[in-house]
C-alpha positions in Angstrom: 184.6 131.9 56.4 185.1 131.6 60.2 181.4 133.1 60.7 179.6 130.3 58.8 181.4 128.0 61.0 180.2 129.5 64.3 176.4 129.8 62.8 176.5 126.0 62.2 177.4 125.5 65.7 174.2 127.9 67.1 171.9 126.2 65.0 173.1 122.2 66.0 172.8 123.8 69.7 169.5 125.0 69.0 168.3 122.0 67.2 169.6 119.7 70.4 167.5 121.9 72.9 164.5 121.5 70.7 165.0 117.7 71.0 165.4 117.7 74.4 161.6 119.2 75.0 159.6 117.3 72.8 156.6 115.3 74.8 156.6 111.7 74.4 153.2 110.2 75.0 154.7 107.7 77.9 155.1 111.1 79.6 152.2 112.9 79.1 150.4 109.6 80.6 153.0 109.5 83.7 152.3 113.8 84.3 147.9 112.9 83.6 148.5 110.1 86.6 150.6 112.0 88.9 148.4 115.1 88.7 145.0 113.7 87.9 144.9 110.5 90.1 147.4 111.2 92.3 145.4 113.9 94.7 142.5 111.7 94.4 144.2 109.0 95.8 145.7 111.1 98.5 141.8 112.5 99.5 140.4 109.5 99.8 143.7 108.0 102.0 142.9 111.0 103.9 139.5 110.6 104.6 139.5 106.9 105.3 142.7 108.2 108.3 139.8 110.7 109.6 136.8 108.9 110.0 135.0 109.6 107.2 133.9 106.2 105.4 133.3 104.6 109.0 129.2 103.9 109.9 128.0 105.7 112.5 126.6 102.8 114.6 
């Protein structure tokens, strides 16, 4: 009897970690913007600091 108890207890362990990963679409759209727009952002702030969009005249 006292091994069924401690496989019930693995398995709600188990079944909490697998709740904990799950992706959530309000994440997956904060990890696109971060790592999609996000450099993009940073270039062109960086190339604006240097010079870059400024007319030669």
């Amino acid at each position: 009897m006292p091994s069924k108890k401690s496989q019930k207890k693995i398995n709600s362990k188990l079944n909490d970690s697998a709740e904990e990963n799950i992706t959530t679409p309000k994440t997956a759209k904060i990890v696109l913007f971060v790592f999609g727009v996000g450099p993009l952002i940073l270039m062109g702030l960086f190339l604006f600091s240097n010079g870059f969009f400024s007319s030669p005249l």
